[in-house]
C-alpha positions, -999 to 999 in steps of 0.1 A, spaced: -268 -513 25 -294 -489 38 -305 -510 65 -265 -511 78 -260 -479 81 -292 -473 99 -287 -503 120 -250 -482 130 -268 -454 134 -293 -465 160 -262 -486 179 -237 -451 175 -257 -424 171 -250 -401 143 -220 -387 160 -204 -420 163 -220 -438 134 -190 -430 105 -162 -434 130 -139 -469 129 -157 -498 148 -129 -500 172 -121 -492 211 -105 -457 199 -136 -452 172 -172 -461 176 -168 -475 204 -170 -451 237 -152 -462 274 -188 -473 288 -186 -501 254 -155 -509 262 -161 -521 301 -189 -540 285 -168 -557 262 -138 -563 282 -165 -583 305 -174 -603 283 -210 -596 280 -205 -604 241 -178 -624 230 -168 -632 195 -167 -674 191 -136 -686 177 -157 -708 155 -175 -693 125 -211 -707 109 -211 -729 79 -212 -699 60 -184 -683 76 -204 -657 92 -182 -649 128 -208 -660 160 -212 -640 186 -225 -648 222 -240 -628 246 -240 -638 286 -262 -616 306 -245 -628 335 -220 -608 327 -236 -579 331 -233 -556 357 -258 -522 356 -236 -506 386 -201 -500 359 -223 -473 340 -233 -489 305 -270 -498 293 -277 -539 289 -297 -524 257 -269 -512 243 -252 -548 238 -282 -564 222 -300 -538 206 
């Protein structure tokens, strides 16, 4: 549980960090370009465990819109 919330907090910063994990939350606009890119995607699949898979395609990326590449894989 620890580890979670510390995780969030490096991803959110404390500001951030206790807020919803959605577009209108967490997440801020320069997340949101990212993610409506595509750089990670969700897989409609899920692991034998049931765990939801997510993919990452750098090729997506694209430094120029304003968001950090470390901030979709840290």
């Amino acid at each position: 549980m620890i580890s979670y919330w510390e995780a969030r907090a490096d991803l959110f910063g404390n500001d951030r960090m206790l807020l919803p994990m959605d577009k209108s939350g967490a997440l801020k606009e320069e997340d949101n370009v990212a993610l409506e890119r595509g750089v990670v995607q969700i897989l409609p699949q899920r692991d034998t465990d049931g765990h939801a898979l997510v993919f990452y395609d750098p090729s997506r990326h694209d430094p120029k819109l304003g968001y950090s590449n470390q901030s979709m894989v840290s």
